[in-house]
LUMTORDO-695002 format. One record per residue: x, y, z of N, C-alpha, C in turn. Coordinates in pm, whole numbers, plus 32768, in hexadecimal, padded with zeros to 4 digits. Each point is the difference from the previous one (the first is absolute). Layout:
BEGIN
XYZXYZXYZ...
//
This chain:
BEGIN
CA37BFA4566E8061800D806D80427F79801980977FF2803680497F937FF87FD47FB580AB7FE47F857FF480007FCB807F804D803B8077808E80157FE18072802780427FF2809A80167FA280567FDE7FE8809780387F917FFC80547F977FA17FFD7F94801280327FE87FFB80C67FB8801D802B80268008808D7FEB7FAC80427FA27F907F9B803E7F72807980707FCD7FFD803E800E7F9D809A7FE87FF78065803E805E7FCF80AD7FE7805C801F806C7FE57FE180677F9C7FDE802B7FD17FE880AB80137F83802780447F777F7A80037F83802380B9802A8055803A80567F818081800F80178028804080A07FD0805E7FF97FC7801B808C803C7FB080707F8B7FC980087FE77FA8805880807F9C801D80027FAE7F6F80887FD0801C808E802F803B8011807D7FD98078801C80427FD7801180807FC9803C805E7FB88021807F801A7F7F80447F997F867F9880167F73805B809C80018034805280077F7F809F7FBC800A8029805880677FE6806F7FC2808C805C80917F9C7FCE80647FC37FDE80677FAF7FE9808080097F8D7FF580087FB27FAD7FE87F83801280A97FA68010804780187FAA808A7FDF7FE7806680467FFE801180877FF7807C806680017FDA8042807B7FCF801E80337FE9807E8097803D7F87805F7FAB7F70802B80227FBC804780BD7FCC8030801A80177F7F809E80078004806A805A80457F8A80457FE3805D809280567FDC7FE7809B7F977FD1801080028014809E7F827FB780477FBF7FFE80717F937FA0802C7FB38040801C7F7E7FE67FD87F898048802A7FDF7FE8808F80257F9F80187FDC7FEF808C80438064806F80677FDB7FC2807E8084804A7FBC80B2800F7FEB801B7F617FFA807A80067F77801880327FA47FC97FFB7F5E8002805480407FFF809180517FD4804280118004809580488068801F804A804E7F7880548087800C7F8380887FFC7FB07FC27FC47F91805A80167FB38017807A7FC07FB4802B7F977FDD804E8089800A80BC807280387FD180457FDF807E803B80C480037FA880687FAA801D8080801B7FE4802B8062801C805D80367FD38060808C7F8580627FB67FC3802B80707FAC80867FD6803780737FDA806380228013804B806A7FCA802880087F7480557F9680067FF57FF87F247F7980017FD17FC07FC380287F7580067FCC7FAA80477FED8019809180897FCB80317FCD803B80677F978068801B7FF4806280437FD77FB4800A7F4D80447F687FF07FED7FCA7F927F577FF87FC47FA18007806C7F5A802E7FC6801780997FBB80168044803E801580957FF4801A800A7F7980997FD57FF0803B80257F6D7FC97FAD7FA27F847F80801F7FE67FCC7F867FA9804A7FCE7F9C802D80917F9C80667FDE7FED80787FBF808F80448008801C80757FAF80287FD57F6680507F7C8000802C7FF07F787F6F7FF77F877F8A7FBC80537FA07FD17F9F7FBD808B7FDE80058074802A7FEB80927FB5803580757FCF80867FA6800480A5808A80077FD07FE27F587FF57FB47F867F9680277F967FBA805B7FEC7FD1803C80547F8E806B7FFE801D806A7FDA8066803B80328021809A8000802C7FCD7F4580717FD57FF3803280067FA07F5E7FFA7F7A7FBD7F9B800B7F6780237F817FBD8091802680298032807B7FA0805A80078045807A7FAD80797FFB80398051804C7FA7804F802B7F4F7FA97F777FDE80067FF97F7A7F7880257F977FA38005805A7F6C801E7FEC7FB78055805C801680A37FBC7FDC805780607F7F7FFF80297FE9802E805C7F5C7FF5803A7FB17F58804680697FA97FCF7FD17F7D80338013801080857F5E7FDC806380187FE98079804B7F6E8042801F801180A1802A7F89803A7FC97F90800A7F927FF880047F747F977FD980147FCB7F5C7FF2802E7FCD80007FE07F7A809B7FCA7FAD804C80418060808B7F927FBE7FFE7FB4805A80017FCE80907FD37FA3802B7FC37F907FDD7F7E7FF87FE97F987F837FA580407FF47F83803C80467FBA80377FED7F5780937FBB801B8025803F806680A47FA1802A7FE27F8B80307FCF7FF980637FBD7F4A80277FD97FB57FDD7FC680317F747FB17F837FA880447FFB7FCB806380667FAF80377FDD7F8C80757FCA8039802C7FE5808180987FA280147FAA7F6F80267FAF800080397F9E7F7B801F800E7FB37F7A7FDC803F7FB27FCD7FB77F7380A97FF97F9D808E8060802D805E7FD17FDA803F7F97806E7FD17FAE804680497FD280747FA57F837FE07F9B7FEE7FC87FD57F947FDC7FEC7FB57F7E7FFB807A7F977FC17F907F7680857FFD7FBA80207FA67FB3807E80287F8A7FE6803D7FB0807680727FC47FF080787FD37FAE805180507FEE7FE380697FC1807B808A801E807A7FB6807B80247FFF8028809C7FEB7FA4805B7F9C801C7FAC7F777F8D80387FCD7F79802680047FBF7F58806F7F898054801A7FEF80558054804C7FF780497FFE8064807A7FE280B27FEB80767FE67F767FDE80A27FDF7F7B80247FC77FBD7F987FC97F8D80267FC77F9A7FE980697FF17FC080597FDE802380A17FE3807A800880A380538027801C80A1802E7F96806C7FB880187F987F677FDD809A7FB47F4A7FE37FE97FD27FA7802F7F807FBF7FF77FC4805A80AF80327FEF80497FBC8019808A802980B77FE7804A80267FE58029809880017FC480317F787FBC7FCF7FA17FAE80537FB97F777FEB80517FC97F8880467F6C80148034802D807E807D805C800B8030800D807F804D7FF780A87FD37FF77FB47F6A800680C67FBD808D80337FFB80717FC3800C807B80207FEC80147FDD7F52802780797FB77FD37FFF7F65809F7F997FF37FD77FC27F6580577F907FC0808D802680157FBD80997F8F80C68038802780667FEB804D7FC3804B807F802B8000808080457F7E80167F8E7F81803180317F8F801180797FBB7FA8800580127F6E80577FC77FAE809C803A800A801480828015805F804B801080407FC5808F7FC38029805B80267FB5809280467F51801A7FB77FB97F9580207F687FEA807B80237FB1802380407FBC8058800D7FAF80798019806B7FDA80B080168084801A805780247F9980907FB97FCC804B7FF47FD0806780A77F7C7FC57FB57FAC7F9180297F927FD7808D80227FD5803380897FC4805080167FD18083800F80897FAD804C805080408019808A803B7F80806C7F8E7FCC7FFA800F7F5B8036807F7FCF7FC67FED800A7F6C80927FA47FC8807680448019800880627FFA806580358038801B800480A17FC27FDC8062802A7FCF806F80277FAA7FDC7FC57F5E7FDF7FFB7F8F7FBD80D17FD77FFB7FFE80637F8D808C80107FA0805C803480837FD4806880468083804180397FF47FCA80937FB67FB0802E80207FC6809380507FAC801280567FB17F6C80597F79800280B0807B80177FAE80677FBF809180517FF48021802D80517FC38035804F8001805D80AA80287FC380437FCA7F5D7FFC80437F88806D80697FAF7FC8801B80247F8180BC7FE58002806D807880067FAB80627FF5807B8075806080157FD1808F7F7C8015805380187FCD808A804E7FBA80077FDE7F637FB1803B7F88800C80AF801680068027806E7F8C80997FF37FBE80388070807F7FCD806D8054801E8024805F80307FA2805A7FBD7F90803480297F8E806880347F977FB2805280087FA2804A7F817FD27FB27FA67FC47F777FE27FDF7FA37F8980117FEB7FCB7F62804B80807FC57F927FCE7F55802A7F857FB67FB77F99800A80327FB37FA77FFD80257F53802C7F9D7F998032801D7F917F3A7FDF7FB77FE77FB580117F767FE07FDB7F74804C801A8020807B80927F8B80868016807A80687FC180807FE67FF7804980917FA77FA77FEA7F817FD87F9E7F8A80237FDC7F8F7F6C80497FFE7FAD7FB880667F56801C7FFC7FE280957FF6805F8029807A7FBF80AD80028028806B7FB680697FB47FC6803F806A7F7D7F9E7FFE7F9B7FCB7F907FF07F8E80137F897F89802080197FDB7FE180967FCA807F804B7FE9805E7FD98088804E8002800B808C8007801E800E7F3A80127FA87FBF8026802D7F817F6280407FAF7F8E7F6D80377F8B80227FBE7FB3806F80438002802E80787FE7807C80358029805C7FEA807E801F7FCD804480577FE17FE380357F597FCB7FAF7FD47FB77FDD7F697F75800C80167FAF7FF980417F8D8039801E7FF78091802780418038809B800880737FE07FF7805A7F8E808F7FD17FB5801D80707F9D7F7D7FC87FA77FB87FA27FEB7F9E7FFD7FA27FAF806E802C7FDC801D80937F9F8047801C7FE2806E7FF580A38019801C802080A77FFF7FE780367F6480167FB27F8C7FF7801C7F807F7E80077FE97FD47F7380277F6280557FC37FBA806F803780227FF680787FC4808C8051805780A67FA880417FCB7FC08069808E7FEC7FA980287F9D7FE87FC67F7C7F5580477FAC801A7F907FCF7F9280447FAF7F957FA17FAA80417FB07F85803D80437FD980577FB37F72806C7F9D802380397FEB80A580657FD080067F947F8080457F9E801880357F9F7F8F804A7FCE7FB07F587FE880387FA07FD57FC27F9680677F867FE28067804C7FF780747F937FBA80357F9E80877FF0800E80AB7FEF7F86802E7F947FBE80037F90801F80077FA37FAF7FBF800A7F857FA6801F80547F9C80147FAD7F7C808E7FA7800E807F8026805480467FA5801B7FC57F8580757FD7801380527FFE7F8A80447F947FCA7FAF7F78800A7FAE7FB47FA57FB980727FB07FB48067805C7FAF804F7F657FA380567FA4805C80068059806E80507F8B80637FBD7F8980377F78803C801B7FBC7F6E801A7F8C7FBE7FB88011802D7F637FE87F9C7FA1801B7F6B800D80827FCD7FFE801A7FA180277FDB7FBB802E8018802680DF7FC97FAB801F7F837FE0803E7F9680627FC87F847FF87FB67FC87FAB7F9E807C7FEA7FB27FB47FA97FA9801F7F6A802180657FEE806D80497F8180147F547FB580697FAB8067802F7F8F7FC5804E7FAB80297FCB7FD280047F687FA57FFE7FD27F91807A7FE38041807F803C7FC980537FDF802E80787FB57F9F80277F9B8035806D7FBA805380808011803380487FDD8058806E80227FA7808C7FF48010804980947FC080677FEA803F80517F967FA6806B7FE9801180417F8E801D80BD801C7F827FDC80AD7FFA8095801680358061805880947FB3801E804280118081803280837FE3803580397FB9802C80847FC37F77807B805B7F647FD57FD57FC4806280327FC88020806C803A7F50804D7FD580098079807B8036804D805680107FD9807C804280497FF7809F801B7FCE805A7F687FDE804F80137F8F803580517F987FB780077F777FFC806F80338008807D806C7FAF801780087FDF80918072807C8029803980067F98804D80B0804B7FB7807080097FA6800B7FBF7FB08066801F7FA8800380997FD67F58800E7F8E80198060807B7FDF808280797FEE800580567FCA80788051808A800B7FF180577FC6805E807E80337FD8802280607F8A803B7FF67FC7805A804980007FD880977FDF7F47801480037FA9807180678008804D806B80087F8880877FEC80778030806C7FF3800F80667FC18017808E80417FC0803880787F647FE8801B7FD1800C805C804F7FA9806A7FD87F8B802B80037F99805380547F6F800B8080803F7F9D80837FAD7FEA80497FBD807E801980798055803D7FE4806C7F787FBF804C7FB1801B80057FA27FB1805D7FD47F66800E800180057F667FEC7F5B7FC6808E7FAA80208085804E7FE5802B7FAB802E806A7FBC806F7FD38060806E7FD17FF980687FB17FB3803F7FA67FF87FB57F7A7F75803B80207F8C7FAE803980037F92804B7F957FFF80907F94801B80368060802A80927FD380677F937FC6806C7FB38041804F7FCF7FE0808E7F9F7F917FD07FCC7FD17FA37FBA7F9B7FED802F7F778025808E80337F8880467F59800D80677FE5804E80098066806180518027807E7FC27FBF807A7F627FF07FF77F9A7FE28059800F7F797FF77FFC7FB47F8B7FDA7F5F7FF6809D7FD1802A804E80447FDC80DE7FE080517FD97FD980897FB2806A80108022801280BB7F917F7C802D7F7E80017FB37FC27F9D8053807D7F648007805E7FDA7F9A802B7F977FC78098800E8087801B809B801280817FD780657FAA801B80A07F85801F80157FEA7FE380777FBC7F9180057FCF7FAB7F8E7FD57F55802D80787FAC8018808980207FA780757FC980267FFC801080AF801D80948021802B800380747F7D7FD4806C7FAF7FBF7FBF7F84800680897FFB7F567FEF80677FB67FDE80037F6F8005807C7FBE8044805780978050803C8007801280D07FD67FA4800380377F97806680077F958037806E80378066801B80438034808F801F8051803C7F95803D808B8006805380447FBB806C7FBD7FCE80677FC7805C80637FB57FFB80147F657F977F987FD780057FC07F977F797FC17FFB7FAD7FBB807E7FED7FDE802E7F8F7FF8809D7FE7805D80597FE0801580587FEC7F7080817FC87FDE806D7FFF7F8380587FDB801C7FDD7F5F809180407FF780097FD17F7B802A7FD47F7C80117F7080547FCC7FA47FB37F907FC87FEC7F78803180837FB87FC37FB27F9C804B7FD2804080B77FF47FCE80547F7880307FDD7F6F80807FC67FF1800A7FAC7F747FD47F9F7FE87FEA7FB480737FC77F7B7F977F5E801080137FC3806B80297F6780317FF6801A806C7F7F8036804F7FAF8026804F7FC6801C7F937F5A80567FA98014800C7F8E7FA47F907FAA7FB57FA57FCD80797FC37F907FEF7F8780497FF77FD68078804E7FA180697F897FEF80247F858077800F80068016803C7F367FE07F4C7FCA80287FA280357FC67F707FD47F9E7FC27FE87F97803B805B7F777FC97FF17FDC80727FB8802D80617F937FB180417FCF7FCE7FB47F85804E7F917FDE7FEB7FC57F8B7F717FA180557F9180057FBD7F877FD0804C800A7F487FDF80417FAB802B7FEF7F9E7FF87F8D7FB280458001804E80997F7B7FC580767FBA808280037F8D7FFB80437FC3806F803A801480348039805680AB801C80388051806D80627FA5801D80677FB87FBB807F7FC5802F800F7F7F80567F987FE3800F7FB47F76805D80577F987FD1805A7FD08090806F7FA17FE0807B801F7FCA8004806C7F868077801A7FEF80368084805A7FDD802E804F80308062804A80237FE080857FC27F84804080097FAF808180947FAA7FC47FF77FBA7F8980767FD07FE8809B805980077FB280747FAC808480437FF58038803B809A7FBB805B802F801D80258071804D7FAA80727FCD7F637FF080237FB9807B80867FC37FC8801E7FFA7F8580717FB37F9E807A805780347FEC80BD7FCD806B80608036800C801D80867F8F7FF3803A80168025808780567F97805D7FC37F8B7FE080457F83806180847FB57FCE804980387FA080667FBE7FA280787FDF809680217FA9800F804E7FF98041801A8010809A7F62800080208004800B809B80087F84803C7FEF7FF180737FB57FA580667F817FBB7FDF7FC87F757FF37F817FE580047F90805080768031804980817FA5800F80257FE4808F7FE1804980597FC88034808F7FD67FA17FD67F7580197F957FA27FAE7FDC7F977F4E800F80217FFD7FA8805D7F84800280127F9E8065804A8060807D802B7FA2807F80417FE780667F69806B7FD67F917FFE80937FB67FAC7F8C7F907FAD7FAD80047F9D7FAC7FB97F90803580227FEC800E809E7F9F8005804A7FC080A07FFA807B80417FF77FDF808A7FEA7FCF803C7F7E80387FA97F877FD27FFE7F747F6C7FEC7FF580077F9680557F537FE87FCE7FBE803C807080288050803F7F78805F8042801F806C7FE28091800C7FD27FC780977FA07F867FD27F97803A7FA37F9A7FA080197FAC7F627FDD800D7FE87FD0808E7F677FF880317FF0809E800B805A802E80437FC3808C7FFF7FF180627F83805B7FFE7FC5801880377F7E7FD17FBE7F4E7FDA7F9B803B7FB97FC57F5B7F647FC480307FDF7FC5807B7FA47FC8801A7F96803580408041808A807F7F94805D80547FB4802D7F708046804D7F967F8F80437F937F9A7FD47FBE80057FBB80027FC07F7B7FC57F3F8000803A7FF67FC980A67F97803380347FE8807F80078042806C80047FCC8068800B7FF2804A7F7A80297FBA7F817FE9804E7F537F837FBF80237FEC7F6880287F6E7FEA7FC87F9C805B805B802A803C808A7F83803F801B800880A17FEB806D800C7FBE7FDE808D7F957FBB7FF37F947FEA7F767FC67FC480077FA67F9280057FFA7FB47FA580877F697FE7801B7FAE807D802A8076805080447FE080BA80267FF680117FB0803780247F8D801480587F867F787FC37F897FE27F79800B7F8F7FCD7FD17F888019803A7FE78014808C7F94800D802F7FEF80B980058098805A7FEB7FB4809C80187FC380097F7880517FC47F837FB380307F867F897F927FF37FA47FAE803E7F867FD980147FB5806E803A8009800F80447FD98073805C7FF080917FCF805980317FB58021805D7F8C7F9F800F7F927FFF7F7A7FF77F867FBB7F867F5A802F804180117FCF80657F877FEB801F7FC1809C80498046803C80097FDD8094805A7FE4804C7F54804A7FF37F8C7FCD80337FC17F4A7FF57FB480287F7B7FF77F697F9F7FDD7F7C8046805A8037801780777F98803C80567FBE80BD8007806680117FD7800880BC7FCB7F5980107FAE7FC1800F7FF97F9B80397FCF801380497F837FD07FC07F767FFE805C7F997FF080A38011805180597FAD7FC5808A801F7F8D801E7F4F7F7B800C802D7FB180267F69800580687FEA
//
């Protein structure tokens, strides 16, 4: 393995960018001192406002896994969602482990492989397509009120070009089996390339996993199409709202910062941190957010929609964090316990 893949590397890299944006680029935008006194100077009313919807956002997740994995209870996507964003919100390359988290705590639950793998699949597939079409939704809005600049036109068209190219991928392989074979086998030669540009070989077996996955994803979303995505609009609908009621609970009104605009530049700078540079977006999402949001205001207008950035993302990248790890210590101590009630069962002779 090359120095440069290994995970102290990524975690040196990490780190470094995290230092810089906090250390040298955030400070530019605005004063910590400032936006800590924009905080700490809320009423009880935003506050509590704003507890409420963070509180709902950290399980509006739920419905949507439950709904991708029939029979999974509320308990059990619970502890598998908390650890596994805990552990993407902290290590580099989180994401990955995270899923193997999910699918690690939901097989000791007796939820069979299948199940789980299909659900990671569709869930992820669904996600990106919010992902893709939330930059597009908020430059219609945007082009309704005059607002679009030439640089979110340029963004959300391609937006909407590679979504629009996903779809129809989807719809094809779902249409049968012979037409899922041959995308298969097209996107493997497509990303031969740049596969091989980082060192790793080119799959070979994408053709039969295309067909696998139309078979076991029909049945899912014929059933529970509209349901899934449904719980996924309201997912990433949930983490918007915590981000425009911390704006408005630092006091940023309507009039200086518009709903939405700052559903595009949360819609933008989402689809941005998907590329995993930090852990769960750490630094680059505080940057981005406070860069579009504050372009051209007032320093003190600067320094409330700073202030609001970083307590969204206390609430939204940092609350999960303590509470994955004590899903995890639950979820470690029922299967001890599990362990040990069997150990105790009495042979039958």
């Amino acid at each position: 393995m090359k120095w440069w893949r290994s995970k102290w590397a990524q975690g040196a890299v990490s780190l470094v960018a995290v230092g810089a944006i906090f250390g040298f680029l955030f400070p530019k935008l605005a004063d910590y001192d400032e936006a800590w006194k924009s905080v700490t100077h809320m009423g009880w009313m935003p506050v509590s406002v704003l507890a409420v919807v963070a509180l709902w956002n950290l399980f509006s997740y739920l419905p949507l896994m439950i709904s991708v994995v029939p029979g999974m209870k509320l308990r059990e996507a619970a502890i598998s969602t908390l650890a596994s964003t805990a552990v993407s919100n902290t290590l580099p390359g989180g994401g990955a482990i995270g899923v193997g988290v999910t699918v690690t705590i939901q097989r000791s639950l007796g939820i069979p492989t299948g199940d789980i793998t299909l659900g990671a699949v569709v869930s992820g597939v669904w996600n990106n397509f919010a992902k893709l079409g939330l930059p597009v939704a908020a430059l219609g809005l945007l082009a309704i009120t005059g607002d679009v600049g030439s640089g979110l036109a340029v963004a959300a068209l391609i937006g909407l070009a590679v979504l629009t190219t996903l779809i129809v991928a989807l719809g094809l392989v779902l249409r049968s089996s012979v037409v899922a074979g041959r995308v298969g086998a097209r996107a493997a030669r497509i990303a031969t390339v740049p596969m091989r540009l980082i060192g790793r070989a080119p799959r070979t077996d994408w053709a039969a996993g295309a067909i696998s996955f139309r078979e076991r994803t029909i049945g899912l979303v014929a059933g529970r199409g509209w349901i899934i995505t449904a719980a996924t609009i309201v997912s990433h609908l949930s983490l918007y709202l915590v981000l425009l009621m911390s704006i408005r609970a630092v006091g940023v009104s309507e009039a200086q910062v518009g709903w939405i605009e700052i559903l595009a530049a949360f819609a933008f700078v989402r689809l941005l941190s998907a590329i995993p540079i930090t852990p769960g977006g750490l630094g680059v999402v505080e940057l981005g957010l406070a860069a579009s949001l504050g372009s051209g205001l007032a320093d003190p207008v600067q320094n409330k929609i700073a202030a609001a950035v970083l307590l969204y993302r206390a609430l939204t990248w940092f609350t999960p964090i303590p509470l994955g790890a004590a899903s995890w210590v639950f979820w470690r101590w029922t299967i001890a316990r599990r362990h040990t009630a069997r150990r105790s069962v009495p042979a039958v002779s």
